[in-house]
N, C-alpha and C positions, 0 to 999 in steps of 0.2 A: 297574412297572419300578422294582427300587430300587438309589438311588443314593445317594452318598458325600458328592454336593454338588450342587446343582442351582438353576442362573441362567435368571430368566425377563427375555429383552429386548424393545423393542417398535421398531422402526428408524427412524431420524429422517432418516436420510439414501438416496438409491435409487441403484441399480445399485454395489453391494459383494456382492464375491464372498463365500457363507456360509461357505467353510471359511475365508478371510481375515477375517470381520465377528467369525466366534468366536475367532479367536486373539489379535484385537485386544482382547475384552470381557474375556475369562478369562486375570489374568496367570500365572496357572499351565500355560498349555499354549500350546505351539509352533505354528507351522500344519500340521505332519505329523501331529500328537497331533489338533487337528483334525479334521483330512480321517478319522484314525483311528475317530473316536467318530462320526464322520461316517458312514461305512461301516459299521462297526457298528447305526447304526438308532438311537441315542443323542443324536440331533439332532435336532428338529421343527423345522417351519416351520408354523403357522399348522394346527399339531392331528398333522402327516405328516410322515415320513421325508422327507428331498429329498437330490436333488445337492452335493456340496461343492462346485461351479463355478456353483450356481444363485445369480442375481442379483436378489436381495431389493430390495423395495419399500417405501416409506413404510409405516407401521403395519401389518408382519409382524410376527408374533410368532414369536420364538426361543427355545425351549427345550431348556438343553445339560444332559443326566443326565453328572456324572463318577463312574464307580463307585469305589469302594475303591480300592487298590491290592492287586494279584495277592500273594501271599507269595513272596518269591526264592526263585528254585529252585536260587540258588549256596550254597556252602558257603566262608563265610572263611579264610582259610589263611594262616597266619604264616610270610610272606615277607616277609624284608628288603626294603623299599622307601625310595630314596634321594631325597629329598624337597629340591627344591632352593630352592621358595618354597610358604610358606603360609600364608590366611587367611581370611575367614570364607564367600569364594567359591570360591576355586578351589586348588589344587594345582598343583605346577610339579613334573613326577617326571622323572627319570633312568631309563628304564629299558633293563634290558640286553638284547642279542643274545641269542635263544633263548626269549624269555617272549611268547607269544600276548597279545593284549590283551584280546580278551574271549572265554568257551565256544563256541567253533563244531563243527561233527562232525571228529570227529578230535583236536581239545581241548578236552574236558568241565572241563578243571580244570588247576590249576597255572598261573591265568591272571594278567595283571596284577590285572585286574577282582578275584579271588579276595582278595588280596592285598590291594588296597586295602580291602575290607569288613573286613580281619579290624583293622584300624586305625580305619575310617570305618564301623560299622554301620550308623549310620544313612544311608547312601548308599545301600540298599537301596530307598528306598521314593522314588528320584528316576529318575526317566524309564524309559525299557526296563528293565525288568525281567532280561533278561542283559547289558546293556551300562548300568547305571548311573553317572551321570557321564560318559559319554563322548563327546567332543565332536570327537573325529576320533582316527585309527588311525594306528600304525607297524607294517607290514609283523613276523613273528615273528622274523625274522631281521636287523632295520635296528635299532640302538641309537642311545640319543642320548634327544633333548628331549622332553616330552607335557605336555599341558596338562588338567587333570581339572577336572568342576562340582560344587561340594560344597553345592548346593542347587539347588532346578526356576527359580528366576527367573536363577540364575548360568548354568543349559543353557542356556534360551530367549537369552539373552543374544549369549553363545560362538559356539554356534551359528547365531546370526546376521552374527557376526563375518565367522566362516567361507565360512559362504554370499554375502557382498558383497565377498570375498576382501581384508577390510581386515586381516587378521591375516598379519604377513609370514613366511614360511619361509623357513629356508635348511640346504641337506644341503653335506653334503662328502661326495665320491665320486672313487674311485679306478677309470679306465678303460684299456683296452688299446690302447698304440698314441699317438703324437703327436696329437693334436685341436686342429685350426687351424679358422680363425680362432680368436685366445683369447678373445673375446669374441661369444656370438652367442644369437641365440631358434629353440628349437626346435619348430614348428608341425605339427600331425600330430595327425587327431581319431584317439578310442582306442575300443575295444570288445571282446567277447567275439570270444576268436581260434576263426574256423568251422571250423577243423580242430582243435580243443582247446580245449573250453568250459572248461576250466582256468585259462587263461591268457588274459593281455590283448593287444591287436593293435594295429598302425595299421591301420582300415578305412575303406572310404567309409561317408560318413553315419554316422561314430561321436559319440560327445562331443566336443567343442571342448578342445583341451588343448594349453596352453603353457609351456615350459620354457625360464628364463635360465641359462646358466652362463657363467663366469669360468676361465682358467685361473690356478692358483694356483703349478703348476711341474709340470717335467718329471722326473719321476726313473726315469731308463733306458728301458724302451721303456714307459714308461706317461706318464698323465696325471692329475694331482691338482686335481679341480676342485672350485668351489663352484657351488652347485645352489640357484638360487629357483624354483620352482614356481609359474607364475601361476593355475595350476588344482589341482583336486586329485583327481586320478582314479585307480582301481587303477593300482599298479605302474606310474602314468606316468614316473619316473625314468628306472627300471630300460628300460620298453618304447622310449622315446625315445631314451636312449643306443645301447641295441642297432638302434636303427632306422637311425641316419646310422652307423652300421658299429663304435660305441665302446664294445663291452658294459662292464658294472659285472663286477670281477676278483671271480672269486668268486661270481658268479651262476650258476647250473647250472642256472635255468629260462632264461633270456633269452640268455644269453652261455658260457661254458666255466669250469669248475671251475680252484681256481688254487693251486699246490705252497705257497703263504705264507699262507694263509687258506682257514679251514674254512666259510665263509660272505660272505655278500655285501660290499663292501665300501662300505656307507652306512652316515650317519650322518648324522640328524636337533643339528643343531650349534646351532639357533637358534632361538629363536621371539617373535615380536612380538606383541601384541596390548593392546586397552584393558583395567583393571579393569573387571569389571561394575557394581560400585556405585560406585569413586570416580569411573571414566570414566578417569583416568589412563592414558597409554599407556608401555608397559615391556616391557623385552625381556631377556630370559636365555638363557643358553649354558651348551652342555655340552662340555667337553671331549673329543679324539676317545679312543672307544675303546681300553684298554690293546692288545688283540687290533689291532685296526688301527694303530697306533702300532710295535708290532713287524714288521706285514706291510711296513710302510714300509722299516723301518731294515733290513729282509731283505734289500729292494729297490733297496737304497742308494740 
């Protein structure tokens, strides 16, 4: 079996789960990247493949093969990218309304992801291989804030942010119709909608997902809210709004198309999180959209 790097451990402590015992040894991989090489057969336990949930004993021996890294199957593209902080961990980018973040079917290319390699090549050779650096998503049609990993110990990092949901959001969203109370939490687990594996749903026994908003003002028969997100789930905004009867103006999956905007009316306005290496905790903002800024003053 050959491999790129390969750590042989012997365990000193018992009952630690193997896909957690390896993410903790090897600070280059995540416990997804784990459970990955795990699955792949690229994990022994004492000579054998095992379980990523198998709970290792005093003096098991562990043997993690990490192969190479795959070559990108992206191709760099020089797109203007509006960089709002940067340094030797992460990226703070602005980007706009209409730009996919990373190649999925249907966009092979003209991606953020694209974009950023042709500035950061060396970002190629940091986590997934189509989604390098990427450490959470904005919908192709939501503008506003993103936060990128410009090395594998700044992913593992980020991403762990994410996942303890200590990194704070906040969107600004324009919906239809007065929304009272102005202050409230929206509760509602989410999932694939069984009438449209497209699209996301409130269903029983979905994910857990919660949504704070604010109203910020009333202009004509809408509402101008701010949006913390205490979970992070597909199109939870969007499906939550539309859920207590408030679609996002300009949503044509969730809600109804709108005569002042050719797309949804979000915007990723905020984002909090720590540095990875200094620890520092710091937040940035993106102003709203030129395009939403006019749907407004449409709107009077």
């Amino acid at each position: 079996m050959s491999a790129d790097k390969q750590y042989r451990f012997s365990v000193a402590e018992p009952g630690i789960r193997l896909d957690r015992y390896v993410a903790d040894k090897c600070p280059e991989l995540s416990r997804t990247q784990a459970q990955r090489l795990i699955a792949d057969g690229l994990v022994t336990v004492n000579g054998h493949p095992a379980r990523a949930g198998l709970n290792l004993n005093i003096g098991d021996k562990v043997i993690v093969n990490i192969p190479p890294p795959l070559p990108s199957p992206l191709t760099p593209e020089a797109i203007p990218l509006k960089i709002i902080y940067e340094d030797d961990d992460v990226l703070v980018l602005d980007k706009p309304a209409g730009m996919t973040v990373h190649p999925a079917p249907g966009h092979p290319a003209h991606t953020l992801v694209n974009a950023i390699l042709a500035h950061f090549p060396h970002l190629a050779e940091i986590g997934d291989s189509l989604r390098p650096g990427i450490v959470h998503r904005l919908d192709k049609d939501t503008s506003g804030i993103m936060l990128v990993a410009k090395n594998s110990q700044a992913q593992i990092n980020l991403a762990e942010q994410f996942e303890k949901r200590t990194v704070s959001k906040t969107y600004l969203t324009l919906v239809k119709g007065h929304l009272t109370p102005e202050t409230g939490i929206i509760e509602a687990d989410l999932g694939r909608d069984p009438r449209n594996r497209q699209r996301m749903a409130v269903v029983s026994r979905g994910r857990e997902a919660r949504t704070a908003y604010r109203v910020l003002k009333y202009p004509g028969n809408y509402t101008l809210l701010e949006i913390k997100p205490e979970t992070g789930r597909t199109h939870q905004i969007r499906v939550h709004l539309a859920a207590i009867g408030f679609p996002v103006v300009g949503d044509a999956t969730y809600g109804v198309k709108s005569p002042f905007i050719s797309r949804q009316f979000l915007h990723a306005s905020r984002l909090g999180f720590r540095l990875p290496s200094a620890g520092q905790y710091v937040e940035f903002e993106s102003e709203l959209a030129e395009d939403l800024k006019k749907a407004l003053e449409e709107m009077g």
